[in-house]
CHARMM internal coordinates of N, CA and C (Angstrom, degrees):
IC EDIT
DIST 1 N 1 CA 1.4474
DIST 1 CA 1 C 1.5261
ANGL 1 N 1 CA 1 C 111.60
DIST 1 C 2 N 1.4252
ANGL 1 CA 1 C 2 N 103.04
DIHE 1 N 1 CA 1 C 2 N -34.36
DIST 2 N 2 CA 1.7267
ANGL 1 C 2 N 2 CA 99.80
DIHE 1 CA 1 C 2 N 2 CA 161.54
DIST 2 CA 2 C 1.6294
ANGL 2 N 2 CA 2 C 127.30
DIHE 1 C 2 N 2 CA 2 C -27.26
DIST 2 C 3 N 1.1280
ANGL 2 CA 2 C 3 N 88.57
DIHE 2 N 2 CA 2 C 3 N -46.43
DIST 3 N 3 CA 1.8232
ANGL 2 C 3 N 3 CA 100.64
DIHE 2 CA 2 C 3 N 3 CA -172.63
DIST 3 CA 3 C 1.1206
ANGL 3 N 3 CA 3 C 100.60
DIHE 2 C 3 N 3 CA 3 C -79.43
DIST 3 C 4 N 1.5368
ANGL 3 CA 3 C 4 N 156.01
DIHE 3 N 3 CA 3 C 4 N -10.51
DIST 4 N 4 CA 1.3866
ANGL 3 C 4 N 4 CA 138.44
DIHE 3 CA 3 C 4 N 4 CA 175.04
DIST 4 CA 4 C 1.5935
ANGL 4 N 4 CA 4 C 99.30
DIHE 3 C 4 N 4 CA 4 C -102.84
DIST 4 C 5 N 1.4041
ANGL 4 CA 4 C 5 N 138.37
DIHE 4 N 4 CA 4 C 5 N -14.05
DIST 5 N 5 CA 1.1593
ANGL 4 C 5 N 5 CA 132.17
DIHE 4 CA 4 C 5 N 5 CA 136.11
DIST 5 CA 5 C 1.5683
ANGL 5 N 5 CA 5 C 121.28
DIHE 4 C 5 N 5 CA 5 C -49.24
DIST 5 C 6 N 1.1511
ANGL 5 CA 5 C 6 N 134.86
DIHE 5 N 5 CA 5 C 6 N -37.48
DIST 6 N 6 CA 1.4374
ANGL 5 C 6 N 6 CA 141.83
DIHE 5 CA 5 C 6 N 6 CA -163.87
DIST 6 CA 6 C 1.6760
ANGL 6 N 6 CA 6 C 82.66
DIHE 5 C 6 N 6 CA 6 C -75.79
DIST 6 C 7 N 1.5569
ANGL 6 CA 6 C 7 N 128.41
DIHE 6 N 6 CA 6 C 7 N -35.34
DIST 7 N 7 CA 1.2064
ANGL 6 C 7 N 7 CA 115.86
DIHE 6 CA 6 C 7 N 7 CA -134.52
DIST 7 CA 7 C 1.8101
ANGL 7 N 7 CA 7 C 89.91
DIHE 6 C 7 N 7 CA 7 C -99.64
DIST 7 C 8 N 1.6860
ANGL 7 CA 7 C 8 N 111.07
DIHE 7 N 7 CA 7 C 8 N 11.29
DIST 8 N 8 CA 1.3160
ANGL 7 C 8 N 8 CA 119.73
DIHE 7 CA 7 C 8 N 8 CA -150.08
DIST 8 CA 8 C 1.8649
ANGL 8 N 8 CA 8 C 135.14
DIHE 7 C 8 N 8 CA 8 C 35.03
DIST 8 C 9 N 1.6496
ANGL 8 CA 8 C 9 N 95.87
DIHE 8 N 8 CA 8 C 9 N 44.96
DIST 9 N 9 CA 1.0318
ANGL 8 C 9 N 9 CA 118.35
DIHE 8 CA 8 C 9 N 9 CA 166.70
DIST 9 CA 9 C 1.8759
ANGL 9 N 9 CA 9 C 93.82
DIHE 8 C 9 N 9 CA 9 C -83.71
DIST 9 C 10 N 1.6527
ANGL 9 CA 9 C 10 N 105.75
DIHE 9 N 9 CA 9 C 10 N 164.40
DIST 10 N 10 CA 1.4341
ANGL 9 C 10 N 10 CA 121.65
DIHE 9 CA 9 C 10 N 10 CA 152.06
DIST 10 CA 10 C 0.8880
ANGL 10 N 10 CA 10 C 131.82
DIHE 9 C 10 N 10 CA 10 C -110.64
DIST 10 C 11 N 1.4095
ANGL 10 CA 10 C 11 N 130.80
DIHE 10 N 10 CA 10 C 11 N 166.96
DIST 11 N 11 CA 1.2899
ANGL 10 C 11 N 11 CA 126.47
DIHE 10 CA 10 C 11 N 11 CA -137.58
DIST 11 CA 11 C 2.0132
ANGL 11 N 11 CA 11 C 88.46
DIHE 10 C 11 N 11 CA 11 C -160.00
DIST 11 C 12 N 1.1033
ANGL 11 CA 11 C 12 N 132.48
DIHE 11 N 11 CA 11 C 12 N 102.74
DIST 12 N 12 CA 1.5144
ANGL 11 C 12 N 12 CA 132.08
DIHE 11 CA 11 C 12 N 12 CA 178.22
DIST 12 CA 12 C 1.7992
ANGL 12 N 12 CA 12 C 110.46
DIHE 11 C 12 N 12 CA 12 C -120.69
DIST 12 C 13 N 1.0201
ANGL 12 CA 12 C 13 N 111.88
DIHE 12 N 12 CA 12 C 13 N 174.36
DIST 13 N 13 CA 1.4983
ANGL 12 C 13 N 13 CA 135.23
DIHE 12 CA 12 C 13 N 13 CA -166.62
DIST 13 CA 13 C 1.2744
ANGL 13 N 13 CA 13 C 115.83
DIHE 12 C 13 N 13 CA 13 C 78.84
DIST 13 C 14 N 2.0148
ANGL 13 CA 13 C 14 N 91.08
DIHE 13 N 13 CA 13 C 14 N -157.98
DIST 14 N 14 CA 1.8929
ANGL 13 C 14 N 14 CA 85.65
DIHE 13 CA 13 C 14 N 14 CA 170.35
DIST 14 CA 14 C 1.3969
ANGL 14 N 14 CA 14 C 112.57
DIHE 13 C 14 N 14 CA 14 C -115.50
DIST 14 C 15 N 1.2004
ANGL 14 CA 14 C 15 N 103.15
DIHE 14 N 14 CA 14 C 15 N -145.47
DIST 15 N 15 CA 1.9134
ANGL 14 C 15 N 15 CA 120.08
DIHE 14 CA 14 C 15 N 15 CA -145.66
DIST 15 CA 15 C 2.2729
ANGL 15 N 15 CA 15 C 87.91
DIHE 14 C 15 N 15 CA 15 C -65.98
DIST 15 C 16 N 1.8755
ANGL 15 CA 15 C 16 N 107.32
DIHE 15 N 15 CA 15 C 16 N -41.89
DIST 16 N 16 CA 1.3791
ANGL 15 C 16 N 16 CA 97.99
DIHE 15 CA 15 C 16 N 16 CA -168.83
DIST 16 CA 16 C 1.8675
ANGL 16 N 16 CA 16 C 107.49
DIHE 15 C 16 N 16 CA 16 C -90.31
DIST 16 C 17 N 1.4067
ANGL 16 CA 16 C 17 N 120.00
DIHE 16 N 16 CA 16 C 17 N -3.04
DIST 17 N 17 CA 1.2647
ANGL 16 C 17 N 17 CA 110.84
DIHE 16 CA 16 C 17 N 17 CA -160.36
DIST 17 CA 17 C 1.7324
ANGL 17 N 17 CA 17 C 115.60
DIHE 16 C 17 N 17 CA 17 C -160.92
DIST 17 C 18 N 1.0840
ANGL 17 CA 17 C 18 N 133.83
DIHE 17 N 17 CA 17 C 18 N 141.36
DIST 18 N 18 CA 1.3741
ANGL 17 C 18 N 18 CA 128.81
DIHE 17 CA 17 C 18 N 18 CA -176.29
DIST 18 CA 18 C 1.5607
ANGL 18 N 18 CA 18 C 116.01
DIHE 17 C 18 N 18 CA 18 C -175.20
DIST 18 C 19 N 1.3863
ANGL 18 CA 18 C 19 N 115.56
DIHE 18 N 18 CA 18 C 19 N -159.25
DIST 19 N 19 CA 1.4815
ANGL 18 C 19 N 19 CA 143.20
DIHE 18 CA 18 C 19 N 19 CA 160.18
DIST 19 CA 19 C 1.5082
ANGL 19 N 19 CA 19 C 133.70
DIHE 18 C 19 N 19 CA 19 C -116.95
DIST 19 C 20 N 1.0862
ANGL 19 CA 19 C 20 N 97.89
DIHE 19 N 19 CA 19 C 20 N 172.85
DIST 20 N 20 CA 1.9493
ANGL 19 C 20 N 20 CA 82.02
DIHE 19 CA 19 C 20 N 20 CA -169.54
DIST 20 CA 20 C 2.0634
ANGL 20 N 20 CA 20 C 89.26
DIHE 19 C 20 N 20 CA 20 C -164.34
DIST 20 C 21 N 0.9825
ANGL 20 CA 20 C 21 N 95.70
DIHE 20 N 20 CA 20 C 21 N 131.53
DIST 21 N 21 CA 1.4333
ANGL 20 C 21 N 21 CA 106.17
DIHE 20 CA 20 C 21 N 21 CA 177.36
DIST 21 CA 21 C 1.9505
ANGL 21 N 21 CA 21 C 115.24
DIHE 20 C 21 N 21 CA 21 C -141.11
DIST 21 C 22 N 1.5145
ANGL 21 CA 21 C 22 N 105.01
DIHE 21 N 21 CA 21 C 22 N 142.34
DIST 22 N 22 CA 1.3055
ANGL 21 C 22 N 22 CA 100.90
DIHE 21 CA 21 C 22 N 22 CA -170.35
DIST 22 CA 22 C 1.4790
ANGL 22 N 22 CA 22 C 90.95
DIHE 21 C 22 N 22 CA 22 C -136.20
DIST 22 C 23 N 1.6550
ANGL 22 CA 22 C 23 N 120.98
DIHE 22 N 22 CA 22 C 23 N 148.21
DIST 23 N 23 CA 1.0285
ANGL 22 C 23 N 23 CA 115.12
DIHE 22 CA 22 C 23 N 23 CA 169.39
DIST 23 CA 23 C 1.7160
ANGL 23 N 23 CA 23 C 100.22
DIHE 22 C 23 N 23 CA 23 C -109.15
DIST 23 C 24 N 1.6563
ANGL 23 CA 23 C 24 N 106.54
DIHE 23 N 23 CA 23 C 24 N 144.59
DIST 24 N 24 CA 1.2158
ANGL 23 C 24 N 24 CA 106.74
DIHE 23 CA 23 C 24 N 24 CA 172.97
DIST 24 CA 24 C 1.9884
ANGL 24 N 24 CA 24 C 134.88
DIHE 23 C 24 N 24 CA 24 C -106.38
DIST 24 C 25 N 0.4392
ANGL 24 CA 24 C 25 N 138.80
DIHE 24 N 24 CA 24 C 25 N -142.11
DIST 25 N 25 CA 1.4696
ANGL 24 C 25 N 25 CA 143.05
DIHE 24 CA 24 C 25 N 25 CA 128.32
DIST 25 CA 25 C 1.8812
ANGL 25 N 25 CA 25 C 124.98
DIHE 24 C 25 N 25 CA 25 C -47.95
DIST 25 C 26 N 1.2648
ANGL 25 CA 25 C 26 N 87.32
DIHE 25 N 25 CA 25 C 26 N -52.32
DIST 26 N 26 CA 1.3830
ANGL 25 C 26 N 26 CA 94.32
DIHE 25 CA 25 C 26 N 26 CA -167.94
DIST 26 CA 26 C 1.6249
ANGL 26 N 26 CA 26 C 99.95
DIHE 25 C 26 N 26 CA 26 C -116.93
DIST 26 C 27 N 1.4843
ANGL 26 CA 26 C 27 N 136.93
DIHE 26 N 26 CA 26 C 27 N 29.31
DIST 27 N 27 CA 1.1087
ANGL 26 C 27 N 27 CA 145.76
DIHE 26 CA 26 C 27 N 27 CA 174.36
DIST 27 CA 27 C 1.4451
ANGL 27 N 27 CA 27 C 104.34
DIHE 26 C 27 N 27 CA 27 C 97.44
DIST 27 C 28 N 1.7598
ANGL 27 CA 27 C 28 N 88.71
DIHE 27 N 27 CA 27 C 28 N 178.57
DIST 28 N 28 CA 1.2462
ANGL 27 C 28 N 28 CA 121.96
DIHE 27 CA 27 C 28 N 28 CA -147.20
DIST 28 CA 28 C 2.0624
ANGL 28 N 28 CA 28 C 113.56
DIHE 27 C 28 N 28 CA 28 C -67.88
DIST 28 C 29 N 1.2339
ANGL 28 CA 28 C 29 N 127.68
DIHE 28 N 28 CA 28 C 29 N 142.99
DIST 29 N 29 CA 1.1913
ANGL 28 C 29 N 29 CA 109.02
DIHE 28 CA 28 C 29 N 29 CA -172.20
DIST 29 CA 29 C 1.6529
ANGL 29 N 29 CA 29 C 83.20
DIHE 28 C 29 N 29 CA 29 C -130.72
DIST 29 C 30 N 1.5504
ANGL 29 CA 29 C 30 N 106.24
DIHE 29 N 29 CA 29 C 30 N 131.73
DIST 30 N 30 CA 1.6960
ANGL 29 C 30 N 30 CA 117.06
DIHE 29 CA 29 C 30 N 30 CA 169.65
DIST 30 CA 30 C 1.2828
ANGL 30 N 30 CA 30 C 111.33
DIHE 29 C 30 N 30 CA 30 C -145.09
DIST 30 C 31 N 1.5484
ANGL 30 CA 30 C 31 N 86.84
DIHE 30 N 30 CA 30 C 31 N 162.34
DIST 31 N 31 CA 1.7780
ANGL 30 C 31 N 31 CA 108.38
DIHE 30 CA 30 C 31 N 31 CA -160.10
DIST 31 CA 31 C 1.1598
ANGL 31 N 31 CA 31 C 122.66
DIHE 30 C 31 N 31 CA 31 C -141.45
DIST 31 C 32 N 1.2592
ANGL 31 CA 31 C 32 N 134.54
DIHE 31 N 31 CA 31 C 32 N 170.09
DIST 32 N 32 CA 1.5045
ANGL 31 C 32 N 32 CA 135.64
DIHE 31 CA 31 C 32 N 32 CA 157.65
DIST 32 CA 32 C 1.9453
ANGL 32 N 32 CA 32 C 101.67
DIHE 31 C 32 N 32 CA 32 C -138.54
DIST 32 C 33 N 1.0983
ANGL 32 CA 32 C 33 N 106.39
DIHE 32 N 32 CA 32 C 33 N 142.69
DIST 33 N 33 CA 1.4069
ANGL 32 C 33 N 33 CA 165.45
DIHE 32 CA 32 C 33 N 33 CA -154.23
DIST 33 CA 33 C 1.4456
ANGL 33 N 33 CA 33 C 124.94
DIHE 32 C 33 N 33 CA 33 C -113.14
DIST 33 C 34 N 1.3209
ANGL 33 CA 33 C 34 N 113.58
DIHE 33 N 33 CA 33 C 34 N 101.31
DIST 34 N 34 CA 1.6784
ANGL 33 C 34 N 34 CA 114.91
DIHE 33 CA 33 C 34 N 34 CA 165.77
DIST 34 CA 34 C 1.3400
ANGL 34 N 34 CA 34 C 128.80
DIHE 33 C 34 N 34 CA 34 C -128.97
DIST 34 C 35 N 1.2369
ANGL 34 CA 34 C 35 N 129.25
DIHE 34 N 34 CA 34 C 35 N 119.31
DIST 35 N 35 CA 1.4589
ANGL 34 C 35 N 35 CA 114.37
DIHE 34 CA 34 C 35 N 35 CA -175.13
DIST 35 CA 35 C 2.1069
ANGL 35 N 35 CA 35 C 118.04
DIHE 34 C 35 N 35 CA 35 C -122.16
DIST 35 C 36 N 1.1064
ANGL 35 CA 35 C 36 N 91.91
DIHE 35 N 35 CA 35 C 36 N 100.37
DIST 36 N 36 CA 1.4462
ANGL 35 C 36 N 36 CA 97.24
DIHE 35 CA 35 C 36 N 36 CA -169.63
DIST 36 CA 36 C 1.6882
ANGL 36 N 36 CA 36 C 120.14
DIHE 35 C 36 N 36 CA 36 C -83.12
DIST 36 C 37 N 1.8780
ANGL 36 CA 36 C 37 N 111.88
DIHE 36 N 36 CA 36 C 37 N 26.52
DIST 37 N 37 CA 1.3107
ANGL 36 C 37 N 37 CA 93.23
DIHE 36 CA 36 C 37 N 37 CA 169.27
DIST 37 CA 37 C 1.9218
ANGL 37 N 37 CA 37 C 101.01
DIHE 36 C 37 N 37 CA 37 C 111.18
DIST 37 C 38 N 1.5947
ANGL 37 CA 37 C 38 N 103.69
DIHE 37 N 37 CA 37 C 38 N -33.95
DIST 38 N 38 CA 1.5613
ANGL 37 C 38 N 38 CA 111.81
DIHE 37 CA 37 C 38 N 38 CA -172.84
DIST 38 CA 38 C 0.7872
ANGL 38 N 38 CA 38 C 84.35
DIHE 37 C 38 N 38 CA 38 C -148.87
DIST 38 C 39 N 1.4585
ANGL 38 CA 38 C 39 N 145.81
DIHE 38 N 38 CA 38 C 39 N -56.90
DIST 39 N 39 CA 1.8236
ANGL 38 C 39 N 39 CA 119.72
DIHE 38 CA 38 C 39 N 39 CA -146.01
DIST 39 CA 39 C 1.4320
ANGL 39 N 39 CA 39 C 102.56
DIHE 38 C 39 N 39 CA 39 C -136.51
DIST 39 C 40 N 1.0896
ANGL 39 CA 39 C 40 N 117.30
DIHE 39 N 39 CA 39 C 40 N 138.44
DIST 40 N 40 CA 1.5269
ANGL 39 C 40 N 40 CA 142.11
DIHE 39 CA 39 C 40 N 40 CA 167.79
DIST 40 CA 40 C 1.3233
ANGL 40 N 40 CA 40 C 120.55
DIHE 39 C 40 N 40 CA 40 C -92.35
DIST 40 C 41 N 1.2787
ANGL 40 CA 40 C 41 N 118.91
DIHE 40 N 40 CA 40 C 41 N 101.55
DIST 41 N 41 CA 1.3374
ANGL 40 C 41 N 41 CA 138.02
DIHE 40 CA 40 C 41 N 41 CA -144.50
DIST 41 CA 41 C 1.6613
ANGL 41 N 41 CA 41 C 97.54
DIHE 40 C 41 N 41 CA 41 C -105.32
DIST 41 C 42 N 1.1163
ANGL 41 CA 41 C 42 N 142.85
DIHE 41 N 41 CA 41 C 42 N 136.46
DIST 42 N 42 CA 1.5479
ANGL 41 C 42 N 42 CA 132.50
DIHE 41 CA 41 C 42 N 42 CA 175.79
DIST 42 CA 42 C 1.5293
ANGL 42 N 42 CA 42 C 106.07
DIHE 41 C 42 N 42 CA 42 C -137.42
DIST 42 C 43 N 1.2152
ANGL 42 CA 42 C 43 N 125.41
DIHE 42 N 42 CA 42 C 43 N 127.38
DIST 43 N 43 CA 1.6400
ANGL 42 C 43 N 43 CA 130.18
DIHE 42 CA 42 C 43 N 43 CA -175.91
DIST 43 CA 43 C 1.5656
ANGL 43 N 43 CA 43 C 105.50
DIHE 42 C 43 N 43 CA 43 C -103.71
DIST 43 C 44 N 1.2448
ANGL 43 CA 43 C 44 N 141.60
DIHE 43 N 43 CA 43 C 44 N 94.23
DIST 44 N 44 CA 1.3144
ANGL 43 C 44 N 44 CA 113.76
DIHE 43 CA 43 C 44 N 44 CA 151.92
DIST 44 CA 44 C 1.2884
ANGL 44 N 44 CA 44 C 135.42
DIHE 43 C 44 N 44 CA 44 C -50.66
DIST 44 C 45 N 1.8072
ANGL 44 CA 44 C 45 N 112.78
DIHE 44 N 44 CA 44 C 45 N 132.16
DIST 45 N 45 CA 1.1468
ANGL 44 C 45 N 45 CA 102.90
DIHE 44 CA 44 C 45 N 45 CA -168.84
DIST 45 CA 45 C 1.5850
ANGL 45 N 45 CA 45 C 98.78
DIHE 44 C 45 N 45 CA 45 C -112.11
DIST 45 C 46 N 1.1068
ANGL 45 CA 45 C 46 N 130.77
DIHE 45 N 45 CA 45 C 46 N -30.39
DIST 46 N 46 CA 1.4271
ANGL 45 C 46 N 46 CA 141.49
DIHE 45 CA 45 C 46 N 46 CA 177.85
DIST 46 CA 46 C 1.3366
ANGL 46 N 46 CA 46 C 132.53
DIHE 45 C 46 N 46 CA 46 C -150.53
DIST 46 C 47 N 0.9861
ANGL 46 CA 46 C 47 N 131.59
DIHE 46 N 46 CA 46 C 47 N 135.46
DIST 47 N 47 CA 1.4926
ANGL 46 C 47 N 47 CA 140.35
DIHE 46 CA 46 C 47 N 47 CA -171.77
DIST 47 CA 47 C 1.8508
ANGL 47 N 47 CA 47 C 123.15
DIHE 46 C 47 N 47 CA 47 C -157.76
DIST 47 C 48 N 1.0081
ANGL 47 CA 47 C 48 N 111.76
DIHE 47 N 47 CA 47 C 48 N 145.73
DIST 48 N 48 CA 1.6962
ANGL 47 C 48 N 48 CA 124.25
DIHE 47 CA 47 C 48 N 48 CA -178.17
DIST 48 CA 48 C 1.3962
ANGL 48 N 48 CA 48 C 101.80
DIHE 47 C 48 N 48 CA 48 C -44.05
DIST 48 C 49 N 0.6949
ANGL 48 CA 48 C 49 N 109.83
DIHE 48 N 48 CA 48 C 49 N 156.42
DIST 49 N 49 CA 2.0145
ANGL 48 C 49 N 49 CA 120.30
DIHE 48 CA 48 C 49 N 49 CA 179.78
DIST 49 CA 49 C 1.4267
ANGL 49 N 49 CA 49 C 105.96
DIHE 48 C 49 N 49 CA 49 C -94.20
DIST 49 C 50 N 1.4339
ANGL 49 CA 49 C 50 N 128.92
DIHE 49 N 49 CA 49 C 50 N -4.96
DIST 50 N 50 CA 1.3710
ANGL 49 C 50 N 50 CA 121.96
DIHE 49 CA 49 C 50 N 50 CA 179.61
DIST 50 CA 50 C 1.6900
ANGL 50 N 50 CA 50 C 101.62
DIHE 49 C 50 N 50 CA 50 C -108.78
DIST 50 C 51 N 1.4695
ANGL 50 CA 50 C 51 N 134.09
DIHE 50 N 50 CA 50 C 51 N 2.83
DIST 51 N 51 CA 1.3086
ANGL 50 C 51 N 51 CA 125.11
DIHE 50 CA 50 C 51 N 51 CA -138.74
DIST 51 CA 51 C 1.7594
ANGL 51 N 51 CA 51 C 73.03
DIHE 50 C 51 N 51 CA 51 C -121.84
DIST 51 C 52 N 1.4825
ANGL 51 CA 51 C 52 N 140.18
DIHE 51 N 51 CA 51 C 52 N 131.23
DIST 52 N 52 CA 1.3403
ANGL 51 C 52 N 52 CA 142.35
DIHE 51 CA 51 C 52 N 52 CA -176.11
DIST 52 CA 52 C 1.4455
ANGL 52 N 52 CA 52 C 90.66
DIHE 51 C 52 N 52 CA 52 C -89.76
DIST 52 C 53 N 1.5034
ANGL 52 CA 52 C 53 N 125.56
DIHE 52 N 52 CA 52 C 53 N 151.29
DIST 53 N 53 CA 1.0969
ANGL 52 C 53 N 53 CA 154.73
DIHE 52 CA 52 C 53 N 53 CA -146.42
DIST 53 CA 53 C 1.4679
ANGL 53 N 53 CA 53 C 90.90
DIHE 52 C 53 N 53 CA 53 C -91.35
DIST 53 C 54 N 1.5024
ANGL 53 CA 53 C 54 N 124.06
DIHE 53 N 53 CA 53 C 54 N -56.08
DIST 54 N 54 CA 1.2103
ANGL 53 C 54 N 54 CA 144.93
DIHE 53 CA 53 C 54 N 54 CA -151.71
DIST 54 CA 54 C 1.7598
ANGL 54 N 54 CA 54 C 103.69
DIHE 53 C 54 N 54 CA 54 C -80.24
DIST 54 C 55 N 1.8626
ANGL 54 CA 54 C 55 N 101.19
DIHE 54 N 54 CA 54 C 55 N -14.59
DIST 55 N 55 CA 1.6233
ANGL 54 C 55 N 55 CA 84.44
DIHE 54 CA 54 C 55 N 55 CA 172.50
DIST 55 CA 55 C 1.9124
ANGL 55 N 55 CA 55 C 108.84
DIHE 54 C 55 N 55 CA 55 C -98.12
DIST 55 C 56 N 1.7508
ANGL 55 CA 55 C 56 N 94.79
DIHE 55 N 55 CA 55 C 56 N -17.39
DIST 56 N 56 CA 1.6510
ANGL 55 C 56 N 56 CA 83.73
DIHE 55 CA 55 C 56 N 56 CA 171.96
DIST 56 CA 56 C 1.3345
ANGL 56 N 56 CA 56 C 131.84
DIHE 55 C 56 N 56 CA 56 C -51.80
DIST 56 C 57 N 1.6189
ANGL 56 CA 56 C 57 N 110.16
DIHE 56 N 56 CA 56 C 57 N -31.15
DIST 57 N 57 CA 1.1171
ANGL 56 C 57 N 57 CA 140.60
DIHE 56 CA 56 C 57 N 57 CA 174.73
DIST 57 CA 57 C 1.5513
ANGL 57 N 57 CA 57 C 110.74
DIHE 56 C 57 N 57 CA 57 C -46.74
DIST 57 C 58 N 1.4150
ANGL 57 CA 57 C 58 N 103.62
DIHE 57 N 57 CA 57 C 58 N -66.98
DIST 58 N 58 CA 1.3522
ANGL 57 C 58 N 58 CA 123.80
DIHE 57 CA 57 C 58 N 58 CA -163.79
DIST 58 CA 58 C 1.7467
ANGL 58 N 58 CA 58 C 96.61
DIHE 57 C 58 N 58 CA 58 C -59.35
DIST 58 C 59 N 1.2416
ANGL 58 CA 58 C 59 N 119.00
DIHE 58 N 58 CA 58 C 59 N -46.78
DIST 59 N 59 CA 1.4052
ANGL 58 C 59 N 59 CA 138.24
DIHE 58 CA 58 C 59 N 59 CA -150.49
DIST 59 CA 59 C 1.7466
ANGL 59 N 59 CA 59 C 86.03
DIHE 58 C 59 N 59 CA 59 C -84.71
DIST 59 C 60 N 1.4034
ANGL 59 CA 59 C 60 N 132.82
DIHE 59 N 59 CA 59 C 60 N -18.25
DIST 60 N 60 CA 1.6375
ANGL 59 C 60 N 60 CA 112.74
DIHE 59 CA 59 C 60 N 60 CA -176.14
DIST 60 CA 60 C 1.7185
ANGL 60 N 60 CA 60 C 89.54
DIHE 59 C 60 N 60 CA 60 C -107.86
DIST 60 C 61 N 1.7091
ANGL 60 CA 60 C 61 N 122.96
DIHE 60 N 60 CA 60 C 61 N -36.10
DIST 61 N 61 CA 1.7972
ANGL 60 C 61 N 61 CA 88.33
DIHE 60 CA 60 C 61 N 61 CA 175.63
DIST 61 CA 61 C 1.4544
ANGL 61 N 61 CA 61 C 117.31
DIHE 60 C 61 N 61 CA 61 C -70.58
DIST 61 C 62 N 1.2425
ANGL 61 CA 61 C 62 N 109.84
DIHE 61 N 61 CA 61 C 62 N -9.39
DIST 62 N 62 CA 1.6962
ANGL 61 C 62 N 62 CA 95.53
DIHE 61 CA 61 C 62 N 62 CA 175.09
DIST 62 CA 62 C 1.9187
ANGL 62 N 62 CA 62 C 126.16
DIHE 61 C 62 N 62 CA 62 C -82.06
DIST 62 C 63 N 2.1141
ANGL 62 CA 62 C 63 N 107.86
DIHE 62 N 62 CA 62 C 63 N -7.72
DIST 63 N 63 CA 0.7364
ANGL 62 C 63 N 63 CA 135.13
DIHE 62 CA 62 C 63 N 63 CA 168.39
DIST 63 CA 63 C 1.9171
ANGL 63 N 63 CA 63 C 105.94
DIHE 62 C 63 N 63 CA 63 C -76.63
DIST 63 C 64 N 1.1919
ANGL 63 CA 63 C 64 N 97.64
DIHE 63 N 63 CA 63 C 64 N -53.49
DIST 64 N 64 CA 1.6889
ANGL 63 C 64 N 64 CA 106.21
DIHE 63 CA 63 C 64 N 64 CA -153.44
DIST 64 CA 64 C 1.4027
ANGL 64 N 64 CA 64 C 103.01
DIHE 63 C 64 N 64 CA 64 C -99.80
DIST 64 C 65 N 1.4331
ANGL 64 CA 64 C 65 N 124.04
DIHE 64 N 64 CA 64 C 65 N -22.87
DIST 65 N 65 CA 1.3864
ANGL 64 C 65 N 65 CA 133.16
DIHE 64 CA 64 C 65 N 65 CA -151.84
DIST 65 CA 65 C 1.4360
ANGL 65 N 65 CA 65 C 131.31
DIHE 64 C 65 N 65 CA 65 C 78.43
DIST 65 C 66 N 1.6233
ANGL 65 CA 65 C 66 N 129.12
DIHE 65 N 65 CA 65 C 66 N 148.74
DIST 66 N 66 CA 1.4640
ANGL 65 C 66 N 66 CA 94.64
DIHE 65 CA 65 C 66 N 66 CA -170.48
DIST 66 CA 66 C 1.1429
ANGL 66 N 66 CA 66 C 113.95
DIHE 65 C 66 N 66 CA 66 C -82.88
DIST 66 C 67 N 1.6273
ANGL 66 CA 66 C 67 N 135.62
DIHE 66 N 66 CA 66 C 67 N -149.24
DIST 67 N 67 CA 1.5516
ANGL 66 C 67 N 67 CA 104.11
DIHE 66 CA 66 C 67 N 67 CA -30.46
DIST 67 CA 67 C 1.5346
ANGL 67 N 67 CA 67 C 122.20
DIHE 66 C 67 N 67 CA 67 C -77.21
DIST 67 C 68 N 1.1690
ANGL 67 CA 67 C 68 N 119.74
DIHE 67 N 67 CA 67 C 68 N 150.03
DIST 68 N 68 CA 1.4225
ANGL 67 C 68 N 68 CA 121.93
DIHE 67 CA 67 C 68 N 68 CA 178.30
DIST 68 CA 68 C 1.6228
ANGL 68 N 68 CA 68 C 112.11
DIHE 67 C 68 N 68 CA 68 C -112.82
DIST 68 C 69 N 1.6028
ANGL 68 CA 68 C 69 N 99.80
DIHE 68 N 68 CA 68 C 69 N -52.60
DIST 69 N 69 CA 1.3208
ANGL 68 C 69 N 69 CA 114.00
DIHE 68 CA 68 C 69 N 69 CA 162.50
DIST 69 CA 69 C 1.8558
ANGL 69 N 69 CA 69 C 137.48
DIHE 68 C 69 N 69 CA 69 C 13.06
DIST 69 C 70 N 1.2057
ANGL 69 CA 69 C 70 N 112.83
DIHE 69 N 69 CA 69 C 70 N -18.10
DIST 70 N 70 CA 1.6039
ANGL 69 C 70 N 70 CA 108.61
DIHE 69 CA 69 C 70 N 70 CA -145.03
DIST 70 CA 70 C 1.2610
ANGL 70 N 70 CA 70 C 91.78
DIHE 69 C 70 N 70 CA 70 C -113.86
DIST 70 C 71 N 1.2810
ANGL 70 CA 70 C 71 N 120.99
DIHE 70 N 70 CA 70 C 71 N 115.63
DIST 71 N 71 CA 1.7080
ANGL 70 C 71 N 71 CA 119.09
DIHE 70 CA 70 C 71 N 71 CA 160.96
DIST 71 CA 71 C 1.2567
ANGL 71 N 71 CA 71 C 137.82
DIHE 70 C 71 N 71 CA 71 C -90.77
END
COOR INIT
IC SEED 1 N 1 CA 1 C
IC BUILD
């Protein structure tokens, strides 16, 4: 999650649960967040209509590590 701070994205709640927001080029990308101990769960909640789903993706296992993948 460091790295979407670096990217001056935010990052709110606590240690098991939160939000996460990034601003882009082409707007805003937000989220919610769960971490139960093993798995890091990520919900998209909104994103630009030009920004493909599949690179947010790409852009949080290279943040978080994979897998991220699973909907």
């Amino acid at each position: 999650m460091d790295e979407i701070r670096r990217r001056g994205g935010t990052i709110s709640g606590s240690e098991s649960e939160g939000s996460v927001s990034v601003d882009t080029p082409l707007g805003q990308v937000e989220g919610s967040w769960s971490f139960d101990g093993e798995e890091l769960s990520v919900t998209l909640l909104r994103k630009p209509a030009m920004v493909p789903e599949t690179l947010i993706w790409e852009r949080l296992d290279a943040a978080c590590g994979p897998p991220i993948g699973r909907a």
